[in-house]
N, C-alpha and C positions, 0 to 999 in steps of 0.2 A: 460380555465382550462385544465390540462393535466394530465390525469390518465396514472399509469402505471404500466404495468403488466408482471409480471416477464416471460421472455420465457420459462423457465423451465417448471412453470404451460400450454403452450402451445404443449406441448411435443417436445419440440426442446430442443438439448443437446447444452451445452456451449463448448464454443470452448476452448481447453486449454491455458496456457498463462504462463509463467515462471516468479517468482518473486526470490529477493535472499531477505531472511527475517533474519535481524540484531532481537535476543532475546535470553535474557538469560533462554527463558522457554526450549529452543529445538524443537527440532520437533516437539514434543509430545504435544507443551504449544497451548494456545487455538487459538493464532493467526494464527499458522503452520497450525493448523488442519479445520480451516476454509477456509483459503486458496487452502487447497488442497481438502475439500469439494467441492469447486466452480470450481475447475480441473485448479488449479495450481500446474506446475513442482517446486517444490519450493529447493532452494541450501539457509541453512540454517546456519547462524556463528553467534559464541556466541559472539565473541569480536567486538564491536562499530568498531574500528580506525581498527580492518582487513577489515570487512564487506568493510567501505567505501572505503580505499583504493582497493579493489578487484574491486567494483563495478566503481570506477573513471579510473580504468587503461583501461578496457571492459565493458563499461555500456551497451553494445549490446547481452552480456550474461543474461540477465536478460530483460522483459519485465516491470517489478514494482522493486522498493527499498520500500520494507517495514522495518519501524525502532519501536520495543518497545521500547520505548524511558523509563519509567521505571525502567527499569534495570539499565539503564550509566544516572545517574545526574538527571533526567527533560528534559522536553523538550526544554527547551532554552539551554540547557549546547549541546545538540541534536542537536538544529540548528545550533548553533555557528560552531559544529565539523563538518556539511554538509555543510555550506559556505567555510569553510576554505578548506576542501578537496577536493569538488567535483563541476569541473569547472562551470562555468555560463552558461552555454551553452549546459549542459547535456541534452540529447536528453530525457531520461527517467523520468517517471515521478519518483515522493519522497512522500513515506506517512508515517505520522507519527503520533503513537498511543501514549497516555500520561493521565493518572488520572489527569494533570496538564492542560488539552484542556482546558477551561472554554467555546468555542464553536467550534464547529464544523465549518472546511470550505473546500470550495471544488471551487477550482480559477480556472478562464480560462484560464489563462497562464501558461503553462506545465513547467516553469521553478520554479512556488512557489508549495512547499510542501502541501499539502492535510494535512488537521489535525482533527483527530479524538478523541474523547474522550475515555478513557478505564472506565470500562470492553468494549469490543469491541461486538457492538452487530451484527446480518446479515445483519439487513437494513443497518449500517453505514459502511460498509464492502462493499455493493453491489454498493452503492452509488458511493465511494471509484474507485472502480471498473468499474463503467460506466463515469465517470468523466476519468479515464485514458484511454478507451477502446473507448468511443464515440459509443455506440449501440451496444457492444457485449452481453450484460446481461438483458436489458432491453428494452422494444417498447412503443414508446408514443402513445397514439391516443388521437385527440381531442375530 
């Protein structure tokens, strides 16, 4: 069994971490504002097909691609437009928020997107977050 417990409560600060977040909320929308609670630099675009192509030309500008998927179609209208535009082989990880999740999943292989269920809660954010990061956010102990 493996508990875990958030560093924050340990008083250690997160290290920051730069995501480009695709939502038509803005900045201001809850996904933006969580993100940058957790000290992400976040470069924010409201349009799907800029985001992605921004992020396929220099996926090394960004440490996450967060997508509310929401706003542009669902999320399979969402993945379709991330396969087709942004190589196989992108280094960065891809997550993506959708009322449309019916589960949650979080893959070992950094090339499948992360998919979370919206409203977007902290735990499912942090999770999110430690699945791209591998121990920036959180310490296991047995």
């Amino acid at each position: 069994m493996q508990i875990f417990r958030l560093k924050q409560d340990q008083g250690h600060t997160e290290k920051p971490f730069s995501a480009m977040v695709v939502t038509r909320d803005g900045p201001l929308g809850g996904t933006s504002r969580r993100l940058s609670s957790m000290g992400g630099v976040l470069e924010v675009v409201a349009e799907l097909y800029d985001g992605l192509a921004a992020f396929a030309d220099d996926h090394r500008a960004a440490d996450v691609l967060v997508i509310d998927c929401d706003g542009y179609d669902g999320l399979e209208a969402v993945r379709r437009a991330v396969g087709r535009l942004c190589p196989n082989d992108l280094r960065a990880p891809v997550v993506l928020i959708s009322t449309d999740c019916r589960e949650q999943t979080f893959p070992l292989r950094r090339s499948d997107p992360i998919l979370l269920r919206a409203p977007l809660s902290n735990v499912a954010i942090r999770l999110a977050l430690e699945t791209v990061f591998k121990g920036r956010f959180l310490t296991a102990q047995v």
